[in-house]
RODO-2510 file (C-alpha; in nm, 4 decimals, decimal comma):
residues 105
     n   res          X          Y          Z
     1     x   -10,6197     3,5777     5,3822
     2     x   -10,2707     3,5665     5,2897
     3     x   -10,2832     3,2042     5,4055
     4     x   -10,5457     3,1106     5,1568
     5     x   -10,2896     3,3278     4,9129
     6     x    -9,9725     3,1078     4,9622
     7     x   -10,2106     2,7652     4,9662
     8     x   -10,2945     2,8691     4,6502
     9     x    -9,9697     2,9209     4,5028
    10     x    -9,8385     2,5932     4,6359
    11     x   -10,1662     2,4356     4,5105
    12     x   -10,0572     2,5677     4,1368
    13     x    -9,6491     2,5129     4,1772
    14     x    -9,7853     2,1222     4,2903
    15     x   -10,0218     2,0779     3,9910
    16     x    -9,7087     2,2814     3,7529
    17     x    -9,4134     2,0173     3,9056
    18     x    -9,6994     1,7029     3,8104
    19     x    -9,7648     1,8642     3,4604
    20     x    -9,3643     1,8681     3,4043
    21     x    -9,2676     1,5325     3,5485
    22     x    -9,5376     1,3893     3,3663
    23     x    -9,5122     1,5030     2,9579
    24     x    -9,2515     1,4673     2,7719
    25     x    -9,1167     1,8458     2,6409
    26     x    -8,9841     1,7260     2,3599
    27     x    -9,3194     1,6790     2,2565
    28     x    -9,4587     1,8950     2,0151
    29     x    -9,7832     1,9662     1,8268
    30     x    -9,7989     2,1723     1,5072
    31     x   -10,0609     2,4209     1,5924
    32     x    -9,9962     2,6262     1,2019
    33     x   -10,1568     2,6367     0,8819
    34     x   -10,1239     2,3235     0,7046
    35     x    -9,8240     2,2997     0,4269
    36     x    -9,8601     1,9772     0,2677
    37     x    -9,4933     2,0059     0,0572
    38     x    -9,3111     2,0020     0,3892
    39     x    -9,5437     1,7526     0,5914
    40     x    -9,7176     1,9969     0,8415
    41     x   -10,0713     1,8931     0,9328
    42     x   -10,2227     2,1341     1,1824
    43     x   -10,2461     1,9130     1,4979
    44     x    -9,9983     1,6436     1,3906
    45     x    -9,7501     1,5770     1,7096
    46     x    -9,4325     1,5448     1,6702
    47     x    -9,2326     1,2951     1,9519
    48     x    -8,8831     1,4421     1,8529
    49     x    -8,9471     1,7813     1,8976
    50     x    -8,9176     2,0735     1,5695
    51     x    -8,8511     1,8209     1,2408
    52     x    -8,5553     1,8802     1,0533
    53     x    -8,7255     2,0162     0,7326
    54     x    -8,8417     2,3632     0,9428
    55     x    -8,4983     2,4478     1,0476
    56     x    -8,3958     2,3772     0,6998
    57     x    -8,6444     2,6255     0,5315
    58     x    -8,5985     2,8852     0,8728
    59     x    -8,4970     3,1437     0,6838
    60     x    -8,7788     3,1356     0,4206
    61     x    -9,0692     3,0952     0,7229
    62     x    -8,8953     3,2174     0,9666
    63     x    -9,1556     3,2223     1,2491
    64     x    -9,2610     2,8565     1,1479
    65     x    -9,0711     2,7171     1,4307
    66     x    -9,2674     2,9135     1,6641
    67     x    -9,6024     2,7523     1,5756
    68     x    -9,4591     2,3797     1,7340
    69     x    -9,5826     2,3898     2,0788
    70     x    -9,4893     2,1496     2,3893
    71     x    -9,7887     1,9496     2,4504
    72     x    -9,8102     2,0630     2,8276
    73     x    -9,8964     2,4462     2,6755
    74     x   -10,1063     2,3121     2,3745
    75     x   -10,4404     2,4335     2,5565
    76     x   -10,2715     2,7514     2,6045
    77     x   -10,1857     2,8271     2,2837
    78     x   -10,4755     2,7678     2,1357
    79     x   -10,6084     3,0671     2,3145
    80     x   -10,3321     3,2754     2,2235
    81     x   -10,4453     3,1632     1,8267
    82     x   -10,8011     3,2622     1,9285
    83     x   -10,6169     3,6219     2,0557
    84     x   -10,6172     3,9059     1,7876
    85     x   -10,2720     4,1009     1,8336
    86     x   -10,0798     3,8075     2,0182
    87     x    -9,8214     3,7470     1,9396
    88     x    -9,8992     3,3664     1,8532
    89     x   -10,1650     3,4836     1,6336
    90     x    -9,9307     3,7200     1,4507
    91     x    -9,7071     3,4086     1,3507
    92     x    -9,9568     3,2153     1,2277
    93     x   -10,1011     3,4716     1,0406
    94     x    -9,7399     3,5332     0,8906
    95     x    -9,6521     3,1796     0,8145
    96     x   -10,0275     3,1342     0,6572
    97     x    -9,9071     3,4080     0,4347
    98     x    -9,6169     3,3175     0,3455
    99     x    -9,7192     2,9049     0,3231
   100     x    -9,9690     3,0345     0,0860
   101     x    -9,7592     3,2045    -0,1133
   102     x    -9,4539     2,9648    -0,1215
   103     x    -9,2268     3,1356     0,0381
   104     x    -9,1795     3,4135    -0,2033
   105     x    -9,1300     3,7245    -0,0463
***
């Protein structure tokens, strides 16, 4: 049994060392609400990493930075959005707030 056990976790650290050789973490995708002013379309990847404009306007949306994911954890995100109380969900229920409402609070 604890043969099976530690095939298993090689099996996963394998598959984990392929994932990261083989995309690029710079890599982002916006997974937030959209905010057409600053250029964020939900799904729109980024090949730079964060743009410049969020971590101009951090302290406005201050979790806004959090909703770019690396494209090797996009699936897993997505979950976390589908999540009530995660902590992923809580962001982008915060920056939909706050998109909405331009900031002013």
């Amino acid at each position: 049994m604890a043969t099976k056990v530690k095939a298993a976790a090689e099996a996963v650290e394998t598959i984990e060392t392929a994932t990261a050789k083989t995309t690029d973490k710079t890599q982002v995708m916006y997974l937030g609400p959209n905010k057409f002013e600053l250029g964020l379309i939900t799904g729109s990847v980024y090949i730079d990493g964060v743009p410049a404009i969020v971590k101009q306007v951090k302290a406005v949306y201050p979790l806004l930075e959090t909703l770019f994911i690396p494209l090797n954890r996009v699936g897993e995100a997505e979950a976390q959005l589908n999540t009530q109380g995660s902590a992923l969900k809580a962001a982008y229920e915060q920056a939909k707030e706050r998109l909405t409402k331009g900031g002013n609070q």
